[in-house]
C-alpha positions, 0 to 999 in steps of 0.5 A: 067227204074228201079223203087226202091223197099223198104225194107219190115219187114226186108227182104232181102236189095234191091237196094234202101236200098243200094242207101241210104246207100252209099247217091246216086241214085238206078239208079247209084247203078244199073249202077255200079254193071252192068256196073263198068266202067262206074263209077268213082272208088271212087263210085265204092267203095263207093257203094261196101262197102254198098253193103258189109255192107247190104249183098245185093245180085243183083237178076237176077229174080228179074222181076220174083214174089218176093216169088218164089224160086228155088227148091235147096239146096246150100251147103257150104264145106271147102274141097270135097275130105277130107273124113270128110266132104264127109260124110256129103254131103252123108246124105244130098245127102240120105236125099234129094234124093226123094225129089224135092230139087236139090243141087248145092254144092260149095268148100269153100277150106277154104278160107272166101273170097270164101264163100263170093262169093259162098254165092254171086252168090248162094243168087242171085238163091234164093234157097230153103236152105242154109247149110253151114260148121262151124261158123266161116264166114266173117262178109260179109258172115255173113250178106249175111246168115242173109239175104239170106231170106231162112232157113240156117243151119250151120254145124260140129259145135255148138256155141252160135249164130246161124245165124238161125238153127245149128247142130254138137258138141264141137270140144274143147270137143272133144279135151279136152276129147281125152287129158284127156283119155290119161292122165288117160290112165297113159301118161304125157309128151302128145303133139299135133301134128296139120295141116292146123290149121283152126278154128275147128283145134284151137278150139281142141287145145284149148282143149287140152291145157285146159285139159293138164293145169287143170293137171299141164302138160301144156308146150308149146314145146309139140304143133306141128302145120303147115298151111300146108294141113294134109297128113299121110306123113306130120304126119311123119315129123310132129311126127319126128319134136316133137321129136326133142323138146321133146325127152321124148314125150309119148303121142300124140293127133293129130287133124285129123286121117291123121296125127295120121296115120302118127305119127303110120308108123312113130312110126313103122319106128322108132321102137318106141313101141306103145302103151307102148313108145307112146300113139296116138289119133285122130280125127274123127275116120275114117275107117281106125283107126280100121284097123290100127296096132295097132288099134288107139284111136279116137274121133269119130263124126257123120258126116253122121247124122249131114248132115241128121239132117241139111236137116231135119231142113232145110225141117221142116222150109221150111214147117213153122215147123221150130224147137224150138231147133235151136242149136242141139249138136249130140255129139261124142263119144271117142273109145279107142283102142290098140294105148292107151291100155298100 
């Protein structure tokens, strides 16, 4: 027989919180998470929408004393081959390595119906800390951070409300700071070429658009984006696209380091000179923007430190040390090279 628990102090909804909420009893709430078929699909409904409501996440230990928890790490990543956020996952990988935590690690592919499921089957672990990439998540998502009743860290960006701790930077500054470094460097007709376009990738346009607008620059036909994934290959067609509205382009901000690579082979193909015909920045600043011909201009970011301070933080609440600075901005730093040395 299930006896009901309550609610206490605010912590993690149980299933008598989720039988209120939908106006039935927690025996029937039970049945229809465990057993969906044998209820009607009216309440099947009826129970799932406060369940996403409450962020209510069954416990398959819930038997087990209520405190315990697993010694694990679950981290939340948009992408596990995009060099980015590999580098992340390594200094949490350096971070936790002599401690006891283990890491279970899950691939959003920057979809937030996904994390919504991860974050499911994860809080019903009971893990020791949550790190999670961005803060942009569903409000289901949402709800089920703020009640996952551990430490939660949200990564590679800041913003001004944090589910609980956060560390990263400005991916508008960024943006603007690379727009206005060419409009300093002499540039003036200065596109942005953009994939995949995910919020981090809008919020760097948006910073573009601010610094081309404070200029007097701003015209739309200079923006060049596509839901498509970033590849060199697509910078190519992408730079060969902008072209084709703006045959006076002179410059090129591009929201990832593929795609600049891209916009420099296509530069080369072309015979178009850079940096004295184009200028080209990019972002992140990966290894291969130095050793590129010539050498390209990026905004670089400190993924590696972001993903040790997140566990840092993480390790510091789980001690009942949490930080007084729940948001850390680590910045990012723009350096110039050869493809804007006019």
């Amino acid at each position: 027989m299930i006896k009901p628990r309550s609610r206490r102090g605010g912590g993690r909804p149980t299933i008598s919180d989720v039988a209120r909420k939908a106006g039935v009893g927690a025996i029937t709430v039970s049945r229809a998470l465990r057993e969906p078929e044998r209820v009607s699909e009216e309440l099947r409904r009826q129970i799932q929408a406060a369940v996403d409501e409450l962020g209510y996440v069954p416990d398959p230990n819930a038997r087990a004393l209520a405190s315990a928890r697993a010694e694990v790490f679950g981290v939340l990543v948009p992408s596990l081959t995009n060099n980015v956020f590999a580098e992340v996952v390594r200094g949490i990988y350096d971070s936790l390595s002599a401690s006891p935590f283990r890491i279970q690690l899950g691939n959003t592919h920057y979809s937030g119906l996904e994390e919504e499921r991860l974050l499911q089957v994860f809080g019903s672990q009971r893990p020791a800390a949550l790190i999670v990439a961005g803060i942009d998540q569903t409000p289901v998502s949402r709800k089920l951070l703020e009640n996952a009743g551990c430490p939660v860290v949200q990564v590679m960006e800041t913003g001004p409300d944090p589910v609980d701790m956060m560390v990263g930077f400005s991916h508008f500054d960024g943006g603007r700071t690379a727009t206005e470094h060419l409009i300093e460097a002499g540039y003036r007709r200065i596109g942005f070429i953009g994939a995949r376009m995910d919020p981090r990738s809008q919020r760097r346009l948006a910073g573009y658009r601010a610094a081309m607008e404070a200029a007097g620059l701003f015209d739309p036909r200079l923006v060049t984006t596509t839901p498509v994934p970033s590849s060199v290959s697509l910078g190519r067609e992408m730079l060969r696209d902008a072209l084709a509205k703006v045959p006076t382009l002179d410059g090129v901000f591009c929201n990832n380091d593929d795609i600049a690579l891209g916009v420099l082979f296509e530069c080369h193909r072309a015979s178009i000179a850079v940096p004295k015909t184009i200028g080209i920045v990019g972002f992140n600043d990966l290894d291969m923007m130095q050793v590129a011909f010539p050498s390209i201009t990026s905004i670089r970011t400190h993924r590696y430190e972001i993903g040790r301070r997140a566990v840092a933080m993480a390790l510091a609440a789980i001690a009942g040390n949490r930080p007084e600075q729940r948001t850390v901005d680590l910045g990012f730093e723009l350096k110039r090279r050869e493809s804007t040395a006019r």
